[in-house]
C-alpha positions in Angstrom: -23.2 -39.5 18.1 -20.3 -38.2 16.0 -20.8 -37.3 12.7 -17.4 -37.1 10.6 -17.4 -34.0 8.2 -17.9 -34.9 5.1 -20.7 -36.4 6.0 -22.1 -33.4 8.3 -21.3 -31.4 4.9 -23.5 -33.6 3.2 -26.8 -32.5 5.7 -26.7 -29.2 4.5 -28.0 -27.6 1.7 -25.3 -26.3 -1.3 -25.2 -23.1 -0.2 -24.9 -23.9 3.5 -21.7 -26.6 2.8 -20.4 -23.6 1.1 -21.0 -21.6 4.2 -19.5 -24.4 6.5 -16.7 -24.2 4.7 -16.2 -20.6 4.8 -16.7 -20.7 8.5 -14.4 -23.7 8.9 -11.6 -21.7 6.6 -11.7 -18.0 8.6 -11.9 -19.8 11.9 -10.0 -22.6 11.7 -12.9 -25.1 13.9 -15.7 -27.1 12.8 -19.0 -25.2 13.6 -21.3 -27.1 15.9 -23.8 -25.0 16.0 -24.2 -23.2 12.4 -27.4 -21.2 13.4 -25.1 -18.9 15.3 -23.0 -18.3 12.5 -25.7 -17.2 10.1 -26.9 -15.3 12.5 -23.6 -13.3 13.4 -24.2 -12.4 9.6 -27.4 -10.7 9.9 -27.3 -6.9 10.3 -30.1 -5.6 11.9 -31.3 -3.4 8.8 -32.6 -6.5 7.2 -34.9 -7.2 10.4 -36.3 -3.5 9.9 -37.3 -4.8 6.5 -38.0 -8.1 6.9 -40.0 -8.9 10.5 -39.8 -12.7 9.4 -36.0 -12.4 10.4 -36.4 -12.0 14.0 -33.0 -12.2 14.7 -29.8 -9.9 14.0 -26.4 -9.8 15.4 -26.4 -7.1 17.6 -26.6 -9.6 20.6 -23.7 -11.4 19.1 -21.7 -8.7 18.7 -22.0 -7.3 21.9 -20.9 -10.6 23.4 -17.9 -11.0 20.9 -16.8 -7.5 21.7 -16.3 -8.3 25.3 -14.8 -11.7 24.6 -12.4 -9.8 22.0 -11.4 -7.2 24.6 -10.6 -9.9 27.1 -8.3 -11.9 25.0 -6.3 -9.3 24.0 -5.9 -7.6 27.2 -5.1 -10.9 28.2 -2.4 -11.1 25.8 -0.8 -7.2 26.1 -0.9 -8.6 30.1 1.3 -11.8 29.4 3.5 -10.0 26.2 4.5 -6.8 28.3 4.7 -7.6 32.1 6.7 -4.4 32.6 4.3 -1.4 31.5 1.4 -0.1 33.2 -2.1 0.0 32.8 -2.3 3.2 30.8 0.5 1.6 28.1 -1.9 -1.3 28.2 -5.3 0.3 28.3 -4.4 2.3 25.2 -2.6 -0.6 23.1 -5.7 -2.8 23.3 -7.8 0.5 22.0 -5.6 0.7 19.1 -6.0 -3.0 18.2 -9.9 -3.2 18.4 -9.9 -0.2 16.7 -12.8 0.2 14.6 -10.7 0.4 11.4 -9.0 -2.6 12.0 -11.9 -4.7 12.7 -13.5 -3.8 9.8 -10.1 -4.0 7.5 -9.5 -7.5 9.0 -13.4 -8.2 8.1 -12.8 -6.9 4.8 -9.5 -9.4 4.0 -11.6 -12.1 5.7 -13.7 -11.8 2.8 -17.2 -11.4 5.3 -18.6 -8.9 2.8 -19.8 -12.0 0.9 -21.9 -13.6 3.3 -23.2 -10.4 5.2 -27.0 -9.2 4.9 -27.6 -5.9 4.9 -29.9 -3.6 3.6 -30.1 -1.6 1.3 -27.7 -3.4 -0.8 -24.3 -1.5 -1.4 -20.9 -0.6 -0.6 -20.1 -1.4 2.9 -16.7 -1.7 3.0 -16.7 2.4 4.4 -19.2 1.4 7.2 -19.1 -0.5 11.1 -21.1 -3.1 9.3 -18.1 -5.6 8.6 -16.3 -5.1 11.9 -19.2 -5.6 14.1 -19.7 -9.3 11.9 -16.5 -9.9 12.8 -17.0 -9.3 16.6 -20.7 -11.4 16.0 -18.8 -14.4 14.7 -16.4 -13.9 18.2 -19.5 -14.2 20.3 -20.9 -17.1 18.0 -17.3 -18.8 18.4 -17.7 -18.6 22.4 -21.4 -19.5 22.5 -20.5 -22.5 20.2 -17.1 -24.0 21.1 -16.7 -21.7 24.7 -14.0 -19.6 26.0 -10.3 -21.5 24.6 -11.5 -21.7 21.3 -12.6 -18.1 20.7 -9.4 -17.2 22.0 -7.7 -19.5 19.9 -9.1 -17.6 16.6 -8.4 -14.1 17.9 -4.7 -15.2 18.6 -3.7 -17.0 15.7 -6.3 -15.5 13.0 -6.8 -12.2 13.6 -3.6 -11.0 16.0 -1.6 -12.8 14.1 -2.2 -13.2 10.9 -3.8 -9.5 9.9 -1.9 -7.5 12.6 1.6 -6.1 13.5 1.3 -5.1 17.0 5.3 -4.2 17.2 4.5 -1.7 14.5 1.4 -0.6 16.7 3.1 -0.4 19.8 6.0 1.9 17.8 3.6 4.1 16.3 2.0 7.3 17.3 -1.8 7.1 18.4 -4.4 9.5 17.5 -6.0 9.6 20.7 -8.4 11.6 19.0 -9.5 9.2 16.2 -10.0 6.2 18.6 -12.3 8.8 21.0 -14.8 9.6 18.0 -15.2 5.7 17.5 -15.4 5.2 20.8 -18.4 7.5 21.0 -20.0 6.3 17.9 -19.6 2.4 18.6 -21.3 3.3 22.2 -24.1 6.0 21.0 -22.3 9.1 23.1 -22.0 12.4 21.4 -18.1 13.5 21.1 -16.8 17.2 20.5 -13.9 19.4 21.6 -14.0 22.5 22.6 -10.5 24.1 21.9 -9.1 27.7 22.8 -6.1 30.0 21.7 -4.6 32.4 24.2 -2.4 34.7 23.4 1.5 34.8 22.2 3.4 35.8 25.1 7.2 36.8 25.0 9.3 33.4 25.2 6.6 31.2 23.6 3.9 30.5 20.6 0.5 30.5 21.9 -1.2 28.1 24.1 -3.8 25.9 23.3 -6.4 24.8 26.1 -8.8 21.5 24.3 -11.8 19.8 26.2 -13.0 16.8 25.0 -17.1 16.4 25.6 -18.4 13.0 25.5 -22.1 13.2 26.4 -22.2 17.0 27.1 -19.6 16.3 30.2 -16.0 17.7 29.8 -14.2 13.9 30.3 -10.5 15.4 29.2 -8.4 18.3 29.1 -5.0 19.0 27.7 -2.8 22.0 26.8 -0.2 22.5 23.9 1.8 24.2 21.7 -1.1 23.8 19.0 -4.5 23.0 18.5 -3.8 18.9 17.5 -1.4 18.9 20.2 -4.1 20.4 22.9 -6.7 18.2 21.8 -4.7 15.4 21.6 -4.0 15.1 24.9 -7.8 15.7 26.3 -8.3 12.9 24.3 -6.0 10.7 25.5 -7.1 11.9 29.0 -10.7 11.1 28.2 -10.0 7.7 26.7 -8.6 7.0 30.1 -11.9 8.6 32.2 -14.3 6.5 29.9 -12.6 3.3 29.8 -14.1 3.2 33.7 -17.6 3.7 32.1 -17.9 1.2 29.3 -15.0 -1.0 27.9 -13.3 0.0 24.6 
């Protein structure tokens, strides 16, 4: 049987109508299922303290990650049907970025409904943007695959993020490597080497990028950024076979 809104509103408690109606306002859709949305806001140090809570959103997360990747690959695919898979590849790794999830978290205004503990400052740690990627996989689980694409679209994509302006601008291969490895629990280093001046040119730089003690990229240059840099970029490309971005 339907239940109208306000009257649905009326079945929770005061603090869960004013949850509802946070939901309803970041998402833009009616929550069906609110348990999944409570729990996208539980980070898993509160289950550490608390066994009563069995549930976190790690789970969540993970799903919403993949959902989140999927949409805007989708969407790179359908807005630039000339470039190639590396343009593409790399464009959606600047977008998820772990930065911008957690910026886009931060606007959203998630850092007042998020359990955490201990209590602090957490708007310097992956705690927001992996909320945000929970509340993707509780979208999906609750309202299924056209609505959670719906809210990445038109509330996050559009609304938070200027992908001409991250199409135009430089990437630091580097930077989005190092979150790569921390989201995913792999260990990432370079190793970087100077040979000598010779008579026409500055010194050469010779980077390897290590992720999970195996060299995954290599790149020369002119300088050290340069040089590592480019193993970088090369080793975003050589992961993205292992485990999504």
């Amino acid at each position: 049987m339907f239940i109208p809104l306000f009257k649905s509103i009326k079945l929770f408690s005061r603090k869960g109508r004013k949850f509802y109606r946070f939901i309803n306002s970041i998402t833009g859709i009616r929550p069906g299922n609110t348990d999944l949305y409570h729990q996208a806001m539980v980070h898993k140090s509160v289950i550490r303290r608390n066994r009563r809570k069995a549930l976190n959103n790690e789970r969540l997360e993970y799903l919403g990650d993949a959902i989140l990747g999927a949409v805007v690959a989708q969407e790179l695919y359908l807005l630039y049907p000339k470039e190639d898979e590396g343009f593409l590849t790399k464009t959606r790794s600047r977008i998820v970025s772990r930065a911008n999830l957690n910026q886009i978290a931060l606007d959203m205004g998630l850092q007042e409904w998020i359990q955490f503990h201990p209590p602090g400052d957490i708007s310097q740690t992956h705690i927001l943007g992996d909320a945000l990627e929970a509340i993707i996989g509780a979208i999906f689980l609750d309202k299924g695959y056209g609505s959670s694409r719906k809210f990445i679209r038109n509330r996050i994509l559009t609304k938070y993020l200027d992908l001409k302006q991250i199409v135009e601008n430089d990437t630091n291969y580097k930077s989005i490597l190092i979150e790569w490895g921390q989201k995913n629990k792999r260990p990432v280093h370079f190793i970087t080497e100077e040979y000598p001046v010779t008579e026409d040119n500055g010194p050469v730089f010779i980077a390897r990028a290590i992720v999970n003690e195996k060299i995954s990229g290599m790149g020369t240059g002119n300088s050290k950024k340069e040089a590592e840099q480019k193993a970088a970029n090369e080793a975003l490309e050589n992961v993205q076979t292992e485990t999504p971005l």
